[in-house]
C-alpha positions as CSV (number, residue, x, y, z in Angstrom):
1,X,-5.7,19.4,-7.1
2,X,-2.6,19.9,-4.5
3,X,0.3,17.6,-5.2
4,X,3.0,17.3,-2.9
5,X,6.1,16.1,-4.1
6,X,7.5,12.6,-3.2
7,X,10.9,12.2,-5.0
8,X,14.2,12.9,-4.6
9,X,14.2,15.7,-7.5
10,X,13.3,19.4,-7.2
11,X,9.6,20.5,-8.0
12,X,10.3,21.7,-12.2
13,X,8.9,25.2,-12.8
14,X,6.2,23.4,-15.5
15,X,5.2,21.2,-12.3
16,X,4.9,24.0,-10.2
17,X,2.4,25.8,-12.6
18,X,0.9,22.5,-12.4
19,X,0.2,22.6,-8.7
20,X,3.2,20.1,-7.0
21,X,4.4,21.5,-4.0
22,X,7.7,20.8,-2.5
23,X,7.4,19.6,1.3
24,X,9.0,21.6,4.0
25,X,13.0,21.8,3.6
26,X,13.6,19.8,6.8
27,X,10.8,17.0,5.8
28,X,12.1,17.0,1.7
29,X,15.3,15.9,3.5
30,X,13.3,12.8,4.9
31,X,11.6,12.5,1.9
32,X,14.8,12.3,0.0
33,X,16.6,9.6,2.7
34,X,13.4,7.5,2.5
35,X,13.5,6.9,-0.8
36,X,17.1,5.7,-0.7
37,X,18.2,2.5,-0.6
38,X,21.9,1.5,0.4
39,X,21.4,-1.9,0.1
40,X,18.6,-4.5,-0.8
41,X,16.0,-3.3,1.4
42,X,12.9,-6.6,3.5
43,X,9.4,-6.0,2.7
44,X,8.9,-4.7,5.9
45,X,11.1,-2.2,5.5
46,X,9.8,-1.1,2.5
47,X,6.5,-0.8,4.0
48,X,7.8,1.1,6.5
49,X,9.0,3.7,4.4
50,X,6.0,3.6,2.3
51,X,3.9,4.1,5.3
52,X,6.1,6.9,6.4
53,X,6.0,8.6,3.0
54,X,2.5,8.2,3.2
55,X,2.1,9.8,6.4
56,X,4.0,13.0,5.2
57,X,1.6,13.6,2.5
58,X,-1.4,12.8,4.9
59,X,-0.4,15.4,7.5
60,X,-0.1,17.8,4.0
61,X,-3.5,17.1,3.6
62,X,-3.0,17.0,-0.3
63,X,-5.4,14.9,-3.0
64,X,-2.2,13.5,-4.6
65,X,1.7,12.8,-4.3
66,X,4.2,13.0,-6.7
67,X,5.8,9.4,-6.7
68,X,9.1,7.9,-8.4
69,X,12.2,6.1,-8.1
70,X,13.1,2.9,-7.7
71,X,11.1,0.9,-9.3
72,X,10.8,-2.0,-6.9
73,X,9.5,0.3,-4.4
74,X,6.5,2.3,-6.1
75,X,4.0,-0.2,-5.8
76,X,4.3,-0.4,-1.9
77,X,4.4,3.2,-2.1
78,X,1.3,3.4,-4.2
79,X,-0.6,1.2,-1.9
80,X,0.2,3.0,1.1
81,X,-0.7,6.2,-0.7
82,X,-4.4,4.9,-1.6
83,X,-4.5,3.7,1.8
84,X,-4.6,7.1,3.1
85,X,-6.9,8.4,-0.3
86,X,-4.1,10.2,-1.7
87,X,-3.7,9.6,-5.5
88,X,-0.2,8.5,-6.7
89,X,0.5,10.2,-9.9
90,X,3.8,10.0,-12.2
91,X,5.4,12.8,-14.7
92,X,5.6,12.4,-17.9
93,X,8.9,14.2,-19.1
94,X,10.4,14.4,-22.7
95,X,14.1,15.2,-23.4
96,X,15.0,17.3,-25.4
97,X,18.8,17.0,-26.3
98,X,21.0,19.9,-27.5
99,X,24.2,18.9,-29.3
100,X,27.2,21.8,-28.6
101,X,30.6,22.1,-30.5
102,X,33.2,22.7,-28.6
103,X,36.2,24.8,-29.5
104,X,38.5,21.5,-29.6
105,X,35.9,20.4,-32.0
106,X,34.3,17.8,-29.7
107,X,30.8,17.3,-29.2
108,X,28.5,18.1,-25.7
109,X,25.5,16.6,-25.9
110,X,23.3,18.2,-23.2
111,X,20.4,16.6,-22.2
112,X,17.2,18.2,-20.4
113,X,14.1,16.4,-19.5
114,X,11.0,18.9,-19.7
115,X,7.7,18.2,-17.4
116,X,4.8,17.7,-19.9
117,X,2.2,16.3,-18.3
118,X,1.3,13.6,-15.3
119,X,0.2,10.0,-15.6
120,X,-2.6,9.0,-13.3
121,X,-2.8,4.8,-13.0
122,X,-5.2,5.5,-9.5
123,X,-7.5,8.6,-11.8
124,X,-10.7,7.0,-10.5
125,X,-9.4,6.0,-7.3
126,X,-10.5,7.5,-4.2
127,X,-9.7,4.5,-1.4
128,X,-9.2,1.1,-2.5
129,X,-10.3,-1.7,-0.1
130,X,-9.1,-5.0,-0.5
131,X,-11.8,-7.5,-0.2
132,X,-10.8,-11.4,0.5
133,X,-12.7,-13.5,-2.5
134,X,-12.6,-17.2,-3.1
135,X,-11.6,-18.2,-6.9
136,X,-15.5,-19.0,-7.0
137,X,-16.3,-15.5,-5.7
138,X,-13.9,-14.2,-8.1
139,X,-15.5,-15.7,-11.0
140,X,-18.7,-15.0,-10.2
141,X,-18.0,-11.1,-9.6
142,X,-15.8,-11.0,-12.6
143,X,-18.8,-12.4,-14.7
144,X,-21.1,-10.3,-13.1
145,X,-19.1,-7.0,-14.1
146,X,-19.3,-7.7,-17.7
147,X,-16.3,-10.1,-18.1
148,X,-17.2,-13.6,-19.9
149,X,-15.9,-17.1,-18.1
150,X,-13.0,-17.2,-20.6
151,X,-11.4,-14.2,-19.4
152,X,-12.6,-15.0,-16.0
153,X,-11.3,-18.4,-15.9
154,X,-7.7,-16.6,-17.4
155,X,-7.3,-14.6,-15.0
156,X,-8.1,-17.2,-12.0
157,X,-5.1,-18.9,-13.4
């Protein structure tokens, strides 16, 4: 699977082995400016960036993207992604933190966050259409895919 990278950070060496590619230098500097915000951002223009970001990794023609930052933005970034078919996936990083004594007989604590493995919310998801339902329609699909009316009924609510 070909994973293009969608954040503002530099492709790690563990995610390289893992197959995420960096986008062209000119385009990771658009990458970079559309996922930062100077100020409270509409929903349209979040869309807009979304849709833009989206666009990049269609014209990569990749399965996947490489997505984080701010948080309010990833789910309009993930819908534009699965609009297109392209998988949003997340890495999964632990730290590891290295304690130094200095000469003055301070301590540095040096942090560094090591690639491990990705997280895949969309794993089954090829395209997602969104499909208008009444509450009825709701229930009644919801019930016919194994749920009972309790949880049916909840999640109506």
């Amino acid at each position: 699977m070909t994973v293009l990278n969608l954040t503002q950070h530099e492709v790690t060496r563990e995610q390289l082995l893992a197959g995420v590619e960096e986008p062209p230098v000119g385009i990771k500097e658009v990458v970079r400016n559309l996922l930062t915000f100077d100020g409270v951002p509409t929903t349209e223009e979040l869309k807009f960036r979304a849709r833009a970001l989206a666009g990049i990794a269609r014209a990569a023609k990749v399965q996947a993207a490489l997505v984080g930052g701010a948080p309010f933005f990833m789910a309009t970034l993930e819908a534009a992604l699965l609009e297109e078919g392209i998988e949003p996936i997340y890495s999964f990083s632990q730290r590891v933190s290295v304690e130094e004594t200095q000469p003055d007989g301070s301590v540095r604590k040096v942090s560094t966050f090591r690639h491990v493995g990705f997280v895949r919310p969309y794993a089954k998801a090829k395209r997602w259409t969104f499909v208008p339902m009444s509450p009825a329609e709701l229930s009644d699909y919801l019930i016919g895919n194994g749920l009972d009316v309790f949880a049916a009924s909840a999640l109506l609510r």
